[in-house]
C-alpha positions as CSV (number, residue, x, y, z in Angstrom):
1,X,0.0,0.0,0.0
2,X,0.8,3.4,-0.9
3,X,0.0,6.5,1.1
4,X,0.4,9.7,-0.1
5,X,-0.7,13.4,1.0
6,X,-0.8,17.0,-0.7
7,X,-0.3,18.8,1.8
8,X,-0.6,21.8,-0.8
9,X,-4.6,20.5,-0.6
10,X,-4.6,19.9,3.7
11,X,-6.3,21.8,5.7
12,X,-5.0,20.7,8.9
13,X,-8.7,19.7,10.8
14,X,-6.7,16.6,12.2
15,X,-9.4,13.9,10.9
16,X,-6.3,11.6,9.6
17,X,-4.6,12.2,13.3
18,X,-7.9,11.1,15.1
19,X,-8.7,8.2,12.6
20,X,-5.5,6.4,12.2
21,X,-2.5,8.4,14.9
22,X,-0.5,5.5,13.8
23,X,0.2,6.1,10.5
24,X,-0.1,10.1,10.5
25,X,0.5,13.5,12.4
26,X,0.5,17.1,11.8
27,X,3.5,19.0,11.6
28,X,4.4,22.5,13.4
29,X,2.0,24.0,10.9
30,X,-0.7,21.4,11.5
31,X,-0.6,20.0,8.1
32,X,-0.6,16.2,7.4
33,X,2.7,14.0,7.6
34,X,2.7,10.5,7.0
35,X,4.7,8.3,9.6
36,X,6.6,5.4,9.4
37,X,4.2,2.0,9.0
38,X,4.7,-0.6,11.2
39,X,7.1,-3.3,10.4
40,X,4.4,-5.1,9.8
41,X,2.4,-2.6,7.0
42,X,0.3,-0.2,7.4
43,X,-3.7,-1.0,8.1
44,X,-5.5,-0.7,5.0
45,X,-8.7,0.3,6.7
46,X,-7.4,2.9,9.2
47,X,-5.1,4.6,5.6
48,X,-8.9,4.4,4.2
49,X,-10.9,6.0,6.7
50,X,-8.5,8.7,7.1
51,X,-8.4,9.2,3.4
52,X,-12.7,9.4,3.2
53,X,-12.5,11.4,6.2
54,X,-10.4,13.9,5.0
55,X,-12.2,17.4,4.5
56,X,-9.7,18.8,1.8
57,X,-9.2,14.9,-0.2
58,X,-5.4,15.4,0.6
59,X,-5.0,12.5,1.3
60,X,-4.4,9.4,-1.4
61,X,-4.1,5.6,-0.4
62,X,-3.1,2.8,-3.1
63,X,-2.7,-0.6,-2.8
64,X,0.2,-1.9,-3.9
């Protein structure tokens, strides 16, 4: 899976923070970052939600 984010396009309203904190946070200017995944992948669903959740659509998740 492939997670990506414009952050040209974010907004910063935290949805992807509060739906899956384990794959993302908000930097200094609260726009989206993506974090590491897990060793053992990121979870599809929580990369999904986030993604539908998102206000702006910054947010883009493939799968691989």
């Amino acid at each position: 899976m492939r997670i990506t984010v414009d952050t040209g396009r974010c907004v910063g309203a935290g949805q992807c923070v509060l739906t899956a904190p384990d794959l993302f946070d908000q930097d200094d200017d609260g726009l989206v970052t993506v974090l590491a995944p897990p060793a053992d992948g990121p979870p599809l669903a929580g990369a999904q939600e986030a993604a539908s959740l998102c206000p702006s659509g910054a947010i883009t998740v493939a799968e691989s």
